[in-house]
C-alpha positions as CSV (number, residue, x, y, z in Angstrom):
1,X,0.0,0.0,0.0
2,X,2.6,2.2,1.2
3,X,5.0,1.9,-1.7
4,X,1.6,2.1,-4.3
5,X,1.0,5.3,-2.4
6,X,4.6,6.9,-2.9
7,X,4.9,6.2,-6.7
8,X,1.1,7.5,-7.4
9,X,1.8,10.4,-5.7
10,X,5.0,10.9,-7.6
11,X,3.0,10.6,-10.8
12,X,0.0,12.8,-9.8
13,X,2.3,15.7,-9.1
14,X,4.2,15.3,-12.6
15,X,1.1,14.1,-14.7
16,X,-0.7,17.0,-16.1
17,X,-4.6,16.6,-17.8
18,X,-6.5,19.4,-18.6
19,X,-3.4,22.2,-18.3
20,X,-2.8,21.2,-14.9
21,X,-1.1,18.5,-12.6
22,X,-3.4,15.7,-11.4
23,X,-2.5,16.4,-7.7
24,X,-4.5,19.8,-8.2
25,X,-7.4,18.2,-8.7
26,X,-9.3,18.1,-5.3
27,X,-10.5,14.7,-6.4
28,X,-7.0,13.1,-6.7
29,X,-6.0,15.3,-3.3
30,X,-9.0,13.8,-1.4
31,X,-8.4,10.2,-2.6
32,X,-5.1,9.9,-1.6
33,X,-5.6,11.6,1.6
34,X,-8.4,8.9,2.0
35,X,-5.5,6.1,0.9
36,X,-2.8,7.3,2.7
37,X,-5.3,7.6,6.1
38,X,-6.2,4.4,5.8
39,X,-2.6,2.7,4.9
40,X,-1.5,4.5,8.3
41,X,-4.2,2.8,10.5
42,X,-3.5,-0.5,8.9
43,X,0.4,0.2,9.9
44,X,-0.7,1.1,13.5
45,X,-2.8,-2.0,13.8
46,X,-0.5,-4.1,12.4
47,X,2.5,-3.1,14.9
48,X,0.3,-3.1,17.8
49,X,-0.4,-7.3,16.8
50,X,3.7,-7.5,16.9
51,X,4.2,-5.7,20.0
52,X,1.1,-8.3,21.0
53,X,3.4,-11.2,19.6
54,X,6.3,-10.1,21.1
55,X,4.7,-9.8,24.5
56,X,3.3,-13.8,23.8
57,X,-0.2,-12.1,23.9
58,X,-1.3,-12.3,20.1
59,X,-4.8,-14.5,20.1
60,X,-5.2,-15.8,16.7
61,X,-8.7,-13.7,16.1
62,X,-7.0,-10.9,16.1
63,X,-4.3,-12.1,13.6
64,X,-7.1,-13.7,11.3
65,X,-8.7,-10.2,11.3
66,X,-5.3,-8.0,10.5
67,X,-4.8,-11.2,7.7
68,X,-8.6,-10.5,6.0
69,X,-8.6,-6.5,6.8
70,X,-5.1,-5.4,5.6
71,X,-5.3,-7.5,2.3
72,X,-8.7,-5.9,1.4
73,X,-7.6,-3.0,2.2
74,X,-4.3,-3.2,0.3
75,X,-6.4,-4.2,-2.9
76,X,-8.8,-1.0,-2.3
77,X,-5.8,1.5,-1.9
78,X,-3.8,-0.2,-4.6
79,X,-6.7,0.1,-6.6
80,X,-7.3,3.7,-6.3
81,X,-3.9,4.0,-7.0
82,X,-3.8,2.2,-10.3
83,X,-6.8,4.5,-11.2
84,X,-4.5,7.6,-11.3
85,X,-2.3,5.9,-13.7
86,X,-5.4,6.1,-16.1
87,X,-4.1,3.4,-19.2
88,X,-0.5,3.6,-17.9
89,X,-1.7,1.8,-14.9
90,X,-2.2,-1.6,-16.7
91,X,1.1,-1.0,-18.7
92,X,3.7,-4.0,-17.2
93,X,6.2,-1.5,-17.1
94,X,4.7,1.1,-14.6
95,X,5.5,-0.8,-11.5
96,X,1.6,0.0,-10.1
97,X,0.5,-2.3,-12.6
98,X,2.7,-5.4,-11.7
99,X,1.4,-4.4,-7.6
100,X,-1.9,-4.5,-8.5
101,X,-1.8,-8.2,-10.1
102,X,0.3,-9.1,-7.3
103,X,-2.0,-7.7,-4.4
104,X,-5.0,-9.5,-5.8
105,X,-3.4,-13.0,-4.6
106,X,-2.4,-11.5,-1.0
107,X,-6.5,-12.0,-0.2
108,X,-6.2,-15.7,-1.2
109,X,-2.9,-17.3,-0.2
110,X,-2.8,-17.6,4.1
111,X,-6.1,-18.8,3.8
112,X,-8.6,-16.7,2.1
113,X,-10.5,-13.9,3.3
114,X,-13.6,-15.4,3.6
115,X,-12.4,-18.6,5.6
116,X,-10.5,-15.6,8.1
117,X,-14.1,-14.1,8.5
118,X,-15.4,-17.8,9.2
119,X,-12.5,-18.4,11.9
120,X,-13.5,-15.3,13.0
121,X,-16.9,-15.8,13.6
122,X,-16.7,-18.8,16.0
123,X,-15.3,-16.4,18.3
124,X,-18.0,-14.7,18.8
């Protein structure tokens, strides 16, 4: 997420469309500020289940939800972020393209989401 983040905003602010750069566009601004809010919870949930590890305190709920949650949200960010690439973003050779094929397997592999939410569940 974080590295999809740092080359789309790279492009947005050299990218012009329409006589202007795309990062001028209060759209593009709002989206990424949406992305980059979300990649930062995700970071602070995701070292708070270390420290929880570390401290032999990690229950596997809470690692089957930071599995299902941070891959779907990685796909939703990464896909935002192909969507500022317009047609470049499907091109092998922009590396957003190659991140977005490979995020899609990220919600499968592990166990996918859907058998996390089912682990999950008979928790509750």
């Amino acid at each position: 997420m974080e590295r999809a983040l740092d080359e789309t905003i790279r492009h947005v602010k050299e990218r012009k469309a329409f006589g202007q750069r795309l990062i001028d566009f209060q759209n593009t601004q709002f989206k990424l500020v949406e992305c980059k809010t979300e990649a930062q919870i995700a970071r602070v949930f995701v070292h708070r289940l270390i420290g929880l590890h570390l401290e032999g305190k990690l229950d596997a709920a809470a690692a089957w939800m930071a599995k299902y949650w941070v891959t779907d949200l990685e796909n939703k960010v990464v896909d935002v972020c192909l969507q500022m690439f317009g047609g470049y973003g499907h091109m092998s050779e922009f590396p957003i393209a190659r991140m977005y094929r490979d995020s899609r397997v990220q919600r499968i592999y592990g166990g996918a989401n859907e058998i996390m939410k089912a682990l999950i569940a008979r928790t509750l």
